[in-house]
C-alpha positions in Angstrom: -5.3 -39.2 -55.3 -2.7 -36.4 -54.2 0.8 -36.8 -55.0 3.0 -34.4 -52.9 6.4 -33.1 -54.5 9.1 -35.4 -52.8 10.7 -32.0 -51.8 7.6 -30.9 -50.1 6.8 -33.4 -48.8 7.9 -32.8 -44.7 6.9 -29.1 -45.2 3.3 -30.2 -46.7 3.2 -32.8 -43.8 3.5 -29.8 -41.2 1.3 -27.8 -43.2 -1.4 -30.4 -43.0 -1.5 -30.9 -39.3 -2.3 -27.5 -38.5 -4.8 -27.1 -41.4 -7.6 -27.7 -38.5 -6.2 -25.0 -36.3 -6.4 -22.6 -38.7 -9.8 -23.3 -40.1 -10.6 -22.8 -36.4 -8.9 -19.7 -36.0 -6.5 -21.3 -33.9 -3.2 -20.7 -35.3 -0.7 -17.5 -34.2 -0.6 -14.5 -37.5 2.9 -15.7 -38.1 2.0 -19.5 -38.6 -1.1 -18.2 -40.4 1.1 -16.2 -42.7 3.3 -19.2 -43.3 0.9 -21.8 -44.2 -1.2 -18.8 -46.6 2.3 -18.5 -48.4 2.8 -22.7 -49.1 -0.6 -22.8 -50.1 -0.7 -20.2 -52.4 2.5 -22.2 -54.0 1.3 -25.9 -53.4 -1.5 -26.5 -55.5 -2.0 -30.3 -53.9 -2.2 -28.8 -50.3 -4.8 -26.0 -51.5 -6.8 -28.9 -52.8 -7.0 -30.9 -49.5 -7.5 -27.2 -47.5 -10.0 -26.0 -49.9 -12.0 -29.4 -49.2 -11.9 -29.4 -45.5 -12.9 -25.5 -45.3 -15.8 -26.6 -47.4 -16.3 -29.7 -45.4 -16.2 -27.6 -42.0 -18.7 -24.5 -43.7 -20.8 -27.8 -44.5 -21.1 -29.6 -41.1 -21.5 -26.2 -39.2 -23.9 -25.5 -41.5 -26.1 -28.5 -40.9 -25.0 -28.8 -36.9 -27.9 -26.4 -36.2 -30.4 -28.1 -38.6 -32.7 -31.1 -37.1 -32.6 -33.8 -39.9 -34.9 -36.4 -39.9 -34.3 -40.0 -41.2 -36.8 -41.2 -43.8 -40.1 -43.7 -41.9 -38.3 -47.2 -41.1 -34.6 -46.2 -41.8 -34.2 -46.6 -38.0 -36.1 -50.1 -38.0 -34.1 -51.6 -40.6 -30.7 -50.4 -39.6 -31.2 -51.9 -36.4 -32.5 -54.9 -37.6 -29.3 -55.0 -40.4 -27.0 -54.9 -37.5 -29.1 -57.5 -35.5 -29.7 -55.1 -32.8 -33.3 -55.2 -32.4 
């Protein structure tokens, strides 16, 4: 579990909710600049962005890949949630 620094806290809360945007690309080069600078000084916020940039590489990854569930998984999902 993360513990953030009571003193961080509201700057690590602002960091946080644009950590999507800029994984995106989203963010302005100023705001960009500003949230590389806490991170590289906030090791609990590099730990949550270095898991959703892994998390993001991941899904994109896979987005373009067909997966197949196993013979039956279907069946008896449906049937577990009675909707068969």
């Amino acid at each position: 579990m993360i513990k953030f620094d009571p003193q961080n806290t509201a700057e690590c809360l602002d960091i946080l909710s644009q950590m999507n945007q800029y994984v995106d690309g989203e963010l302005a080069a100023e705001i960009c600049h500003d949230l590389e600078q806490h991170l590289s000084e906030c090791q609990d916020c590099q730990v949550v962005f270095d898991t959703l940039a892994k998390t993001v590489k991941l899904y994109r990854s896979l987005h373009d890949t067909p997966l197949e569930m196993p013979t039956g998984v279907e069946e008896r999902l449906l049937k577990r949630l009675n909707l068969n």
